[in-house]
mmCIF file of the N, C-alpha and C atoms, coordinates in Angstrom:
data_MODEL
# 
_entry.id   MODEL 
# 
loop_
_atom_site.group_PDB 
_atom_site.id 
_atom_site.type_symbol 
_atom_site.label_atom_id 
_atom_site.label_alt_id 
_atom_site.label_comp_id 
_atom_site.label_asym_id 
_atom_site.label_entity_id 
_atom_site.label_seq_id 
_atom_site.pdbx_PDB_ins_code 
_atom_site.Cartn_x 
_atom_site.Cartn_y 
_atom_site.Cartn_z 
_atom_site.occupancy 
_atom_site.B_iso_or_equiv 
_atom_site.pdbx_formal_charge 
_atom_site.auth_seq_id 
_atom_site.auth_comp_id 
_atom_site.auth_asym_id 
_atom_site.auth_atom_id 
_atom_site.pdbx_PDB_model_num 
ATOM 1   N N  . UNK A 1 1  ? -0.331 -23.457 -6.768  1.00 0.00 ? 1  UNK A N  1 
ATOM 2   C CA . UNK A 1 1  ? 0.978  -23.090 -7.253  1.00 0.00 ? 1  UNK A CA 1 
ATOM 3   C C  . UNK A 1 1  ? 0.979  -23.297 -8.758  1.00 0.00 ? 1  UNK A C  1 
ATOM 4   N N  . UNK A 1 2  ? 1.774  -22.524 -9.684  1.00 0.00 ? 2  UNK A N  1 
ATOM 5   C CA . UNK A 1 2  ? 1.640  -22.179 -10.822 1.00 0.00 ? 2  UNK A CA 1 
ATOM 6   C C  . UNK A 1 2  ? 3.278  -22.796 -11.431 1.00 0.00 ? 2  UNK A C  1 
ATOM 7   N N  . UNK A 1 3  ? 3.702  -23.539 -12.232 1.00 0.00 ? 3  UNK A N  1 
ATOM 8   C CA . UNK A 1 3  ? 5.093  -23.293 -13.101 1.00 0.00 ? 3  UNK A CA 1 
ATOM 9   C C  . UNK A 1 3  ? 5.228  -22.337 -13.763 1.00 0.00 ? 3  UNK A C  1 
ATOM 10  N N  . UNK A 1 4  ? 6.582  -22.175 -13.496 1.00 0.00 ? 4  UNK A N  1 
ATOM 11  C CA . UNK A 1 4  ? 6.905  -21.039 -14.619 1.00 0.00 ? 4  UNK A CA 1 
ATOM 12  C C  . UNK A 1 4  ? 6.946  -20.998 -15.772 1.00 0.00 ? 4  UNK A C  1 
ATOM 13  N N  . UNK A 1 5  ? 7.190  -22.520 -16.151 1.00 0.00 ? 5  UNK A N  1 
ATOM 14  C CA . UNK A 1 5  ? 7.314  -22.801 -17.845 1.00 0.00 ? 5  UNK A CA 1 
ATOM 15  C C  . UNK A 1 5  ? 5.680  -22.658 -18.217 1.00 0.00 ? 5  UNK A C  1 
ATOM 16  N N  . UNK A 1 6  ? 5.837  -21.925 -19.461 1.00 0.00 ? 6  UNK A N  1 
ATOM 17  C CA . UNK A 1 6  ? 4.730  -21.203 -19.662 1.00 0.00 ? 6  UNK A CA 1 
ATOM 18  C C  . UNK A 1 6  ? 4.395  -21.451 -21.563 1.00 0.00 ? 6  UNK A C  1 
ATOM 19  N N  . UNK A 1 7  ? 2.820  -21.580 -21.764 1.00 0.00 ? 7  UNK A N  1 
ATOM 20  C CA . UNK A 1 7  ? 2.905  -22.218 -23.424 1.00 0.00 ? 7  UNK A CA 1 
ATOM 21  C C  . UNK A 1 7  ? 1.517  -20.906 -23.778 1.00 0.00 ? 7  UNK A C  1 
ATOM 22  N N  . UNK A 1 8  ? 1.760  -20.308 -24.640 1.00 0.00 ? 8  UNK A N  1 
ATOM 23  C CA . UNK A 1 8  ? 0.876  -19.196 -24.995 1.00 0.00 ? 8  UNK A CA 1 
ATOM 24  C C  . UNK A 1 8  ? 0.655  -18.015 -23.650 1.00 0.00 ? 8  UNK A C  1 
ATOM 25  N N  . UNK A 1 9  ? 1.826  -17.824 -22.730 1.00 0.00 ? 9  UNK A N  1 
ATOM 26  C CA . UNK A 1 9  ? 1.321  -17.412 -21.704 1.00 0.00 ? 9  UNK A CA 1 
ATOM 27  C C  . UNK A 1 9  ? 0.492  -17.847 -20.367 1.00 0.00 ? 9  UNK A C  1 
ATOM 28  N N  . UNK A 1 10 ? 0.399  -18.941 -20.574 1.00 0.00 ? 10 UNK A N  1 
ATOM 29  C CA . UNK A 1 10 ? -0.353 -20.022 -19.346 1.00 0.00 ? 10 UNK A CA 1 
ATOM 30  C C  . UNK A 1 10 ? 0.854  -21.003 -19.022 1.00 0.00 ? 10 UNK A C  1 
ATOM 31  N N  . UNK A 1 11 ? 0.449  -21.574 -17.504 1.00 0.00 ? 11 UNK A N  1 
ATOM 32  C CA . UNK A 1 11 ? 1.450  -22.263 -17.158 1.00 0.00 ? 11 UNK A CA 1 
ATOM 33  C C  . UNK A 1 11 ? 0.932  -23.712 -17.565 1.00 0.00 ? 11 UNK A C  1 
ATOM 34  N N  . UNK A 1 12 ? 2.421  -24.389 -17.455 1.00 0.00 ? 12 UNK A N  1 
ATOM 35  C CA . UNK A 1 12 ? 1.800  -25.232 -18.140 1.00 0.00 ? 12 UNK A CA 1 
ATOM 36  C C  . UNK A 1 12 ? 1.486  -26.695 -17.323 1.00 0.00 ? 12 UNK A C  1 
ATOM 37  N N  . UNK A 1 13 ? 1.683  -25.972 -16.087 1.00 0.00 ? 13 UNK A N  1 
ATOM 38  C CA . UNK A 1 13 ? 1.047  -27.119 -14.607 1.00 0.00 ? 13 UNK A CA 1 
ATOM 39  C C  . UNK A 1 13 ? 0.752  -26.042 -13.386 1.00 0.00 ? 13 UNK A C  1 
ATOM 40  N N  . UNK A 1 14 ? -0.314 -26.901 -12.904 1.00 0.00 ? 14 UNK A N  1 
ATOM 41  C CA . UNK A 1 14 ? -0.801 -25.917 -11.515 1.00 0.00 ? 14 UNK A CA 1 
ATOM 42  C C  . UNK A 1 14 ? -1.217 -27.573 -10.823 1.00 0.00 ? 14 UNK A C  1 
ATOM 43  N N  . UNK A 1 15 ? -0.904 -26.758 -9.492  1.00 0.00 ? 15 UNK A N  1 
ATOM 44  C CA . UNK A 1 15 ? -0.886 -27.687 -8.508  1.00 0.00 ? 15 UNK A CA 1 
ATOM 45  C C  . UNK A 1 15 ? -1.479 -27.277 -7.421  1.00 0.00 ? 15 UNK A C  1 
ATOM 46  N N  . UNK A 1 16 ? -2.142 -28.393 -6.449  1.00 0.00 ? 16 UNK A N  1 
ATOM 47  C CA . UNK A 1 16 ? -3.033 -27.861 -5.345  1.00 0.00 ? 16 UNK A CA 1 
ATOM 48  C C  . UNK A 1 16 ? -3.038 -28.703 -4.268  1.00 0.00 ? 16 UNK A C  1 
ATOM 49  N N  . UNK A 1 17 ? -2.781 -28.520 -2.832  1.00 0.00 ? 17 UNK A N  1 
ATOM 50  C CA . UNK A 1 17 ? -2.855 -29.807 -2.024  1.00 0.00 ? 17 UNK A CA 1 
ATOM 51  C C  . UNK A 1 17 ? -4.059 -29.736 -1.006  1.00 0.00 ? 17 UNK A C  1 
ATOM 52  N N  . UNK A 1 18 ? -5.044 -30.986 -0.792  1.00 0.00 ? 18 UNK A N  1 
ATOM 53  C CA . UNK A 1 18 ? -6.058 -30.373 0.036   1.00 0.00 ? 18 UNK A CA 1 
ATOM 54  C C  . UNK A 1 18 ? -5.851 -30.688 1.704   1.00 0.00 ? 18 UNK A C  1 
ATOM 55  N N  . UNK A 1 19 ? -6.073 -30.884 2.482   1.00 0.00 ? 19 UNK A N  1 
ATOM 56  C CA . UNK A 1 19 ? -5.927 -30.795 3.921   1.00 0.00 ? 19 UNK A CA 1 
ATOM 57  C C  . UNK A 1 19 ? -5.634 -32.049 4.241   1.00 0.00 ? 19 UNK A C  1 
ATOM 58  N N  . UNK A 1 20 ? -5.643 -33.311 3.730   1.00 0.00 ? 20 UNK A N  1 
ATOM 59  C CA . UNK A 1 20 ? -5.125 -34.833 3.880   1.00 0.00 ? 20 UNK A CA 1 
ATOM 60  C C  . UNK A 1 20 ? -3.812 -34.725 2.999   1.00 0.00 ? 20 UNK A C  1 
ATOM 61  N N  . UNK A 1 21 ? -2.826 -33.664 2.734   1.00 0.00 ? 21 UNK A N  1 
ATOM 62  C CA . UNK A 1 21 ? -1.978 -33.470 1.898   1.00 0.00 ? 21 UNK A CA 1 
ATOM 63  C C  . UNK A 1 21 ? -2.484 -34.468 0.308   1.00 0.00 ? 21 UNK A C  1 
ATOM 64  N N  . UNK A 1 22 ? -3.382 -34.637 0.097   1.00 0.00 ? 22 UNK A N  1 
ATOM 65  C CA . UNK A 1 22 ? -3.361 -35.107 -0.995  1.00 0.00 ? 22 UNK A CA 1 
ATOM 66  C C  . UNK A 1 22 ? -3.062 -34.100 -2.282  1.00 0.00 ? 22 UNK A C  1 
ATOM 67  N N  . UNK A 1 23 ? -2.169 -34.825 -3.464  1.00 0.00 ? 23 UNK A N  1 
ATOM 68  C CA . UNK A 1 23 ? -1.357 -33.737 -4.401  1.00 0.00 ? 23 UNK A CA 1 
ATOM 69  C C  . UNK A 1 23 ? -2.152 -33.732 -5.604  1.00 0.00 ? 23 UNK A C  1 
ATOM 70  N N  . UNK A 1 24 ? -2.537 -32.690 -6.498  1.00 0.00 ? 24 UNK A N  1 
ATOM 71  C CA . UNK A 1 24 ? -3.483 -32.771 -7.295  1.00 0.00 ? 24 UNK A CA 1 
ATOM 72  C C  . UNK A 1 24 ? -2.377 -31.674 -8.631  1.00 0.00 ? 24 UNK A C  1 
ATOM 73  N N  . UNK A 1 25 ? -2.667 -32.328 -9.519  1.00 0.00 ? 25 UNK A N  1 
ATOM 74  C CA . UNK A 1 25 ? -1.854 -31.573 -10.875 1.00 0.00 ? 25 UNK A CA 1 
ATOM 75  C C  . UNK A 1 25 ? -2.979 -31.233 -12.063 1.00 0.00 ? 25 UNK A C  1 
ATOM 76  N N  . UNK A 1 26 ? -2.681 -30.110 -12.216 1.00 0.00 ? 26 UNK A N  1 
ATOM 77  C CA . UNK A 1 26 ? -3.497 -30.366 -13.854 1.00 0.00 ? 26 UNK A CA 1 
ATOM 78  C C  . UNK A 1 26 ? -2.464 -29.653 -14.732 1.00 0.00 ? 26 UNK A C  1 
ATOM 79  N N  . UNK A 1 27 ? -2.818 -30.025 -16.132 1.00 0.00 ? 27 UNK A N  1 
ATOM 80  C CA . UNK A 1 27 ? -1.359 -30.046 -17.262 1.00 0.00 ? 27 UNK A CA 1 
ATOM 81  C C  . UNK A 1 27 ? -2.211 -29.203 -18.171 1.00 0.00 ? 27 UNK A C  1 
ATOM 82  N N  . UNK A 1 28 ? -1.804 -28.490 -18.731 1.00 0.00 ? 28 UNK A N  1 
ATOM 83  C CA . UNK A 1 28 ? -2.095 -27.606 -19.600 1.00 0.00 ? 28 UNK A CA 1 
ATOM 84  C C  . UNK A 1 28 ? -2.334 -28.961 -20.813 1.00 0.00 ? 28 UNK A C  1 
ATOM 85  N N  . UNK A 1 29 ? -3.337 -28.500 -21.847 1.00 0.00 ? 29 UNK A N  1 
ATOM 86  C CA . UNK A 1 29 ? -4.102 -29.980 -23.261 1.00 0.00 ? 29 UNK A CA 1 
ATOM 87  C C  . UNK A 1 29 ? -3.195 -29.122 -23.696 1.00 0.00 ? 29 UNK A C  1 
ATOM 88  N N  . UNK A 1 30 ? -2.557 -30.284 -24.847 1.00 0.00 ? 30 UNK A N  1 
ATOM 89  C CA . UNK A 1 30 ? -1.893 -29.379 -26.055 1.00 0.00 ? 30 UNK A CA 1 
ATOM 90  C C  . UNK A 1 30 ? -2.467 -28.755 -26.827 1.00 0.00 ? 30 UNK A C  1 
ATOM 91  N N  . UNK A 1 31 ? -2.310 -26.943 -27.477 1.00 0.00 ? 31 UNK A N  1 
ATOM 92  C CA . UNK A 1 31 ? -3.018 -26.583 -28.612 1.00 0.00 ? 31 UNK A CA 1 
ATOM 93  C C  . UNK A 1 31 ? -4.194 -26.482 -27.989 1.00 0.00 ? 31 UNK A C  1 
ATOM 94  N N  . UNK A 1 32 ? -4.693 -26.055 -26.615 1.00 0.00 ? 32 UNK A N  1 
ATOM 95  C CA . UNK A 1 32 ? -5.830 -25.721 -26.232 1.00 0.00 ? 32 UNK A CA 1 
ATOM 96  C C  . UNK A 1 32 ? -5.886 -24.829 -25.116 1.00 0.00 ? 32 UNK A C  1 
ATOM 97  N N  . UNK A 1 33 ? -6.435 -24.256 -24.119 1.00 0.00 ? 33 UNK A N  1 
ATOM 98  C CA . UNK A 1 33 ? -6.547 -23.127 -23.353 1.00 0.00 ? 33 UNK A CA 1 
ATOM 99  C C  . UNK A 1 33 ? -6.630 -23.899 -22.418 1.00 0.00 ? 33 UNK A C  1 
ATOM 100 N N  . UNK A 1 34 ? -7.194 -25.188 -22.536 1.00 0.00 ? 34 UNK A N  1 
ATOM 101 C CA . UNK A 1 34 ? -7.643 -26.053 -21.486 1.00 0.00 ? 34 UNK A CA 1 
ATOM 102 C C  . UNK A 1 34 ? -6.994 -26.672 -20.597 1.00 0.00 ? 34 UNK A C  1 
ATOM 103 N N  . UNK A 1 35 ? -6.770 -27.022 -18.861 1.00 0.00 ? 35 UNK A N  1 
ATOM 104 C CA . UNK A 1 35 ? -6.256 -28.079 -18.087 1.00 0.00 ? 35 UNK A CA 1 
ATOM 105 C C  . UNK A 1 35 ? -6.552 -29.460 -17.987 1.00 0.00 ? 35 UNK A C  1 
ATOM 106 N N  . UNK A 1 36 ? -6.205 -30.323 -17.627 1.00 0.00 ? 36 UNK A N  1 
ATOM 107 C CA . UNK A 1 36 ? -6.763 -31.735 -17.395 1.00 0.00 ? 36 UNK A CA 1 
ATOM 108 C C  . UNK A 1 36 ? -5.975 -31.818 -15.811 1.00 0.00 ? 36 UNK A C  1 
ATOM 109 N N  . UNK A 1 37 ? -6.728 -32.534 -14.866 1.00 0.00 ? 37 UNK A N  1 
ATOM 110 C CA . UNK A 1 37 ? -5.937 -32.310 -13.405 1.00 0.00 ? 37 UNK A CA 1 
ATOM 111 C C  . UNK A 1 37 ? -6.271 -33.648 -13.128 1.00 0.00 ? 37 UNK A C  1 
ATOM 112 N N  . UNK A 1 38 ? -5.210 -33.682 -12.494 1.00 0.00 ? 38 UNK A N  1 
ATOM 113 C CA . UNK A 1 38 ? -5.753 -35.621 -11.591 1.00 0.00 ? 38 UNK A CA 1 
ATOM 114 C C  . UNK A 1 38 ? -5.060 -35.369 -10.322 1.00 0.00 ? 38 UNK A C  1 
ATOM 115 N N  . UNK A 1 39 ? -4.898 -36.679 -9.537  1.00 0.00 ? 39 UNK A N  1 
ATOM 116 C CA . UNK A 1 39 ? -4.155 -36.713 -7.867  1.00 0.00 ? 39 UNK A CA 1 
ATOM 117 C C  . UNK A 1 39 ? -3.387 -37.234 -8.721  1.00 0.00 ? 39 UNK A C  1 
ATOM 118 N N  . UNK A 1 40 ? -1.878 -36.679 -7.953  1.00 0.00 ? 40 UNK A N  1 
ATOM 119 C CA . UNK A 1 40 ? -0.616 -37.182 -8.294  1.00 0.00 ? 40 UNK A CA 1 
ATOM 120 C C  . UNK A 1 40 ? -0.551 -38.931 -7.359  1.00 0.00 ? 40 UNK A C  1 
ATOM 121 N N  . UNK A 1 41 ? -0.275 -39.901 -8.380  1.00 0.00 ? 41 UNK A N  1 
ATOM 122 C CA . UNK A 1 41 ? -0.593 -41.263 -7.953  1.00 0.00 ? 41 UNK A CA 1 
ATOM 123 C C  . UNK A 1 41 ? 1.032  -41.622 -6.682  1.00 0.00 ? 41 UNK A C  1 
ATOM 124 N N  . UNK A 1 42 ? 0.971  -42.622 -6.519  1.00 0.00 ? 42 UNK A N  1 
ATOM 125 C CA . UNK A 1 42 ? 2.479  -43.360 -5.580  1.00 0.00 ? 42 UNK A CA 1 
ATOM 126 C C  . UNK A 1 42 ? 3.500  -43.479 -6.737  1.00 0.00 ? 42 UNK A C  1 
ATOM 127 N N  . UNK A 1 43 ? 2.856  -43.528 -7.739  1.00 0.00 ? 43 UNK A N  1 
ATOM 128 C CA . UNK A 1 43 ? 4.540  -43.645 -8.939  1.00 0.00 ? 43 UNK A CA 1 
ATOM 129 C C  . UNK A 1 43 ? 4.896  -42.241 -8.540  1.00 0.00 ? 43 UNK A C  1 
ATOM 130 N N  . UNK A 1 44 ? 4.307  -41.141 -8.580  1.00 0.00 ? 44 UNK A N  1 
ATOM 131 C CA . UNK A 1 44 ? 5.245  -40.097 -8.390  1.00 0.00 ? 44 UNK A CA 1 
ATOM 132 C C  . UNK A 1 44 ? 5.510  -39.229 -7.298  1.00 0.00 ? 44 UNK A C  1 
ATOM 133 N N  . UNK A 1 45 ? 5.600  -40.408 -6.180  1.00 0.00 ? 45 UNK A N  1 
ATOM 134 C CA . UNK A 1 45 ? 5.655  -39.870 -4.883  1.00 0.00 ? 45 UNK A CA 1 
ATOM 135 C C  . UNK A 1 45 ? 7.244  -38.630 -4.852  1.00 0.00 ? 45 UNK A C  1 
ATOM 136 N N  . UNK A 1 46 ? 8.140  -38.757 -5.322  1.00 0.00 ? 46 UNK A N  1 
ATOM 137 C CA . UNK A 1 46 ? 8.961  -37.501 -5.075  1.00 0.00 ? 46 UNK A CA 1 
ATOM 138 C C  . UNK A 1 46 ? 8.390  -36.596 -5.988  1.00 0.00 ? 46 UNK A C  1 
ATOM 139 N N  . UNK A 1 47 ? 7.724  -36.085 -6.693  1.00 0.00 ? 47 UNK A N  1 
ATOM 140 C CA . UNK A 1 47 ? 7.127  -35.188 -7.071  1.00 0.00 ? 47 UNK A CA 1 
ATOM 141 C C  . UNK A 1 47 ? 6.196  -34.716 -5.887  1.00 0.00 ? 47 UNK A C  1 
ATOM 142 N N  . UNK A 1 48 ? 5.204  -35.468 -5.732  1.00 0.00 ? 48 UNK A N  1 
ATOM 143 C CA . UNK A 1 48 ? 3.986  -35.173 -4.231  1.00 0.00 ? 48 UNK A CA 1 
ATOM 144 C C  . UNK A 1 48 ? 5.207  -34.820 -3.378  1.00 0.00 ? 48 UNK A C  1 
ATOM 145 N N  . UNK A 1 49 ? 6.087  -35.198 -2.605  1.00 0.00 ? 49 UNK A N  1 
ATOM 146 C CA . UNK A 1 49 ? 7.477  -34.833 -1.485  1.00 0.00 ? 49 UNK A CA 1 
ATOM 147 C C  . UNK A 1 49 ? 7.239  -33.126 -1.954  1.00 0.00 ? 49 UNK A C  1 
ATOM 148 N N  . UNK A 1 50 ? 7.833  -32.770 -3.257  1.00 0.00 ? 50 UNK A N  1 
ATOM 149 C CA . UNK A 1 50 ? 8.441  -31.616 -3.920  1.00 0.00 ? 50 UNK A CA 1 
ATOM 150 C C  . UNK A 1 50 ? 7.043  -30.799 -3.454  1.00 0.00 ? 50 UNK A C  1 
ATOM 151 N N  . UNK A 1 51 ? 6.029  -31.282 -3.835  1.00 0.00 ? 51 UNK A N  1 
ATOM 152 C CA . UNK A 1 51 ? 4.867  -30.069 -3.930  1.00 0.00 ? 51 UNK A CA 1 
ATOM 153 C C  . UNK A 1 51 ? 4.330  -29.643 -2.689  1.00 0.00 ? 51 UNK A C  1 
ATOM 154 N N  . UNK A 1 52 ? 4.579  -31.417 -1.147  1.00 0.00 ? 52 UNK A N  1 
ATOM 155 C CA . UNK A 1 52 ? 4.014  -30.312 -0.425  1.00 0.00 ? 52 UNK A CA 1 
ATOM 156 C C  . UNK A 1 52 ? 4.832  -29.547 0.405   1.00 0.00 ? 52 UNK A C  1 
ATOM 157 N N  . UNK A 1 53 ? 6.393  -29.849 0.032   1.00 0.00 ? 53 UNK A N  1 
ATOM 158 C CA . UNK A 1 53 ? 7.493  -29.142 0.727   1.00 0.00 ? 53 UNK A CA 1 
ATOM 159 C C  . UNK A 1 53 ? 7.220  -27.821 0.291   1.00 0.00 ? 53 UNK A C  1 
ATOM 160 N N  . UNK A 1 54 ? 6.948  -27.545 -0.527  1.00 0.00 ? 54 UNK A N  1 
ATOM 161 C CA . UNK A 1 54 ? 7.121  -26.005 -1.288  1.00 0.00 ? 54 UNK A CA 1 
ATOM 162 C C  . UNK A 1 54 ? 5.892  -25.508 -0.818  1.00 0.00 ? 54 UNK A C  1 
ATOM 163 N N  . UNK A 1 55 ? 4.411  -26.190 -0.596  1.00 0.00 ? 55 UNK A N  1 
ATOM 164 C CA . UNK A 1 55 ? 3.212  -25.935 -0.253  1.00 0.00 ? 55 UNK A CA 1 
ATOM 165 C C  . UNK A 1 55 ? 2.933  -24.961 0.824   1.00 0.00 ? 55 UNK A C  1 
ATOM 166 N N  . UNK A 1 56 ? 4.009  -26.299 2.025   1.00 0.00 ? 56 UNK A N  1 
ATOM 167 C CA . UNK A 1 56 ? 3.713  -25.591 3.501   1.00 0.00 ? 56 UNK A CA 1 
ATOM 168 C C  . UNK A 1 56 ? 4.346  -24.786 3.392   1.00 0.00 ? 56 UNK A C  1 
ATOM 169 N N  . UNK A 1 57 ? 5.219  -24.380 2.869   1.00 0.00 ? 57 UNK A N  1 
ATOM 170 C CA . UNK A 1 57 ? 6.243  -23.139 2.747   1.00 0.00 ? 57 UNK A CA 1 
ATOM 171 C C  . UNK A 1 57 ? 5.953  -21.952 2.536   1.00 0.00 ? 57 UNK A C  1 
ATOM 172 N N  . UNK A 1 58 ? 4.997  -21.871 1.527   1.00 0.00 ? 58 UNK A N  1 
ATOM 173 C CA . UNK A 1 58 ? 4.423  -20.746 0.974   1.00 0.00 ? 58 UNK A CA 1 
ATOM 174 C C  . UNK A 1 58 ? 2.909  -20.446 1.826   1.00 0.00 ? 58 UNK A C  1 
ATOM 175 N N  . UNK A 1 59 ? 2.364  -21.596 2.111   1.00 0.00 ? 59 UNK A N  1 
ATOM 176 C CA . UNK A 1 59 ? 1.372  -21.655 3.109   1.00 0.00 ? 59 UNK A CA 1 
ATOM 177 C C  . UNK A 1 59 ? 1.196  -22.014 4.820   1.00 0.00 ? 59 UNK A C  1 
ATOM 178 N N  . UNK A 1 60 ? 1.971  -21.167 5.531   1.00 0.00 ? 60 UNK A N  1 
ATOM 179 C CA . UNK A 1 60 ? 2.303  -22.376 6.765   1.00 0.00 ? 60 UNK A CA 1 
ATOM 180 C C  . UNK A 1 60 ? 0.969  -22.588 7.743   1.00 0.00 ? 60 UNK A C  1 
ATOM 181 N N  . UNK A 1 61 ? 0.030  -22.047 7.317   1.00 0.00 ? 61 UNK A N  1 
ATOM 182 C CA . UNK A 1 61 ? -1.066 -22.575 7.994   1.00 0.00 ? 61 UNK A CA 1 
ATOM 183 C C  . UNK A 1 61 ? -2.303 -23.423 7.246   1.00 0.00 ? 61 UNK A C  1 
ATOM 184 N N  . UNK A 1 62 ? -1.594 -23.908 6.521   1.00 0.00 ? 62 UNK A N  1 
ATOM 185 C CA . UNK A 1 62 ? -2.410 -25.035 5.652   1.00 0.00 ? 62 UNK A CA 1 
ATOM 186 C C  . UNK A 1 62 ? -1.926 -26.128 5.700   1.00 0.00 ? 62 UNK A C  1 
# 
């Protein structure tokens, strides 16, 4: 999944969940083309809630 907020035309977070629902983000580097991605940690467990509600939604067989 892609945001809409967007910086030179790229989004500026993408998100991915793998089959243990684990939540994975990467952030657009500032002033670069580049992502940086990590697992979304327990501090931001209503964020992880948000991503894989919207996940299975868009994916219901994942």
């Amino acid at each position: 999944m892609i945001s809409t907020y967007r910086i030179d035309q790229l989004p500026k977070y993408v998100w991915a969940v793998d089959t243990d629902d684990r939540v994975y983000e990467a952030k657009l580097a500032q002033g670069s083309a580049t992502y940086h991605g990590y697992e979304l940690g327990e501090d931001e467990a209503s964020m992880r809630r948000l991503v894989i509600v919207e996940w299975k939604a868009r994916c219901p067989t994942n």
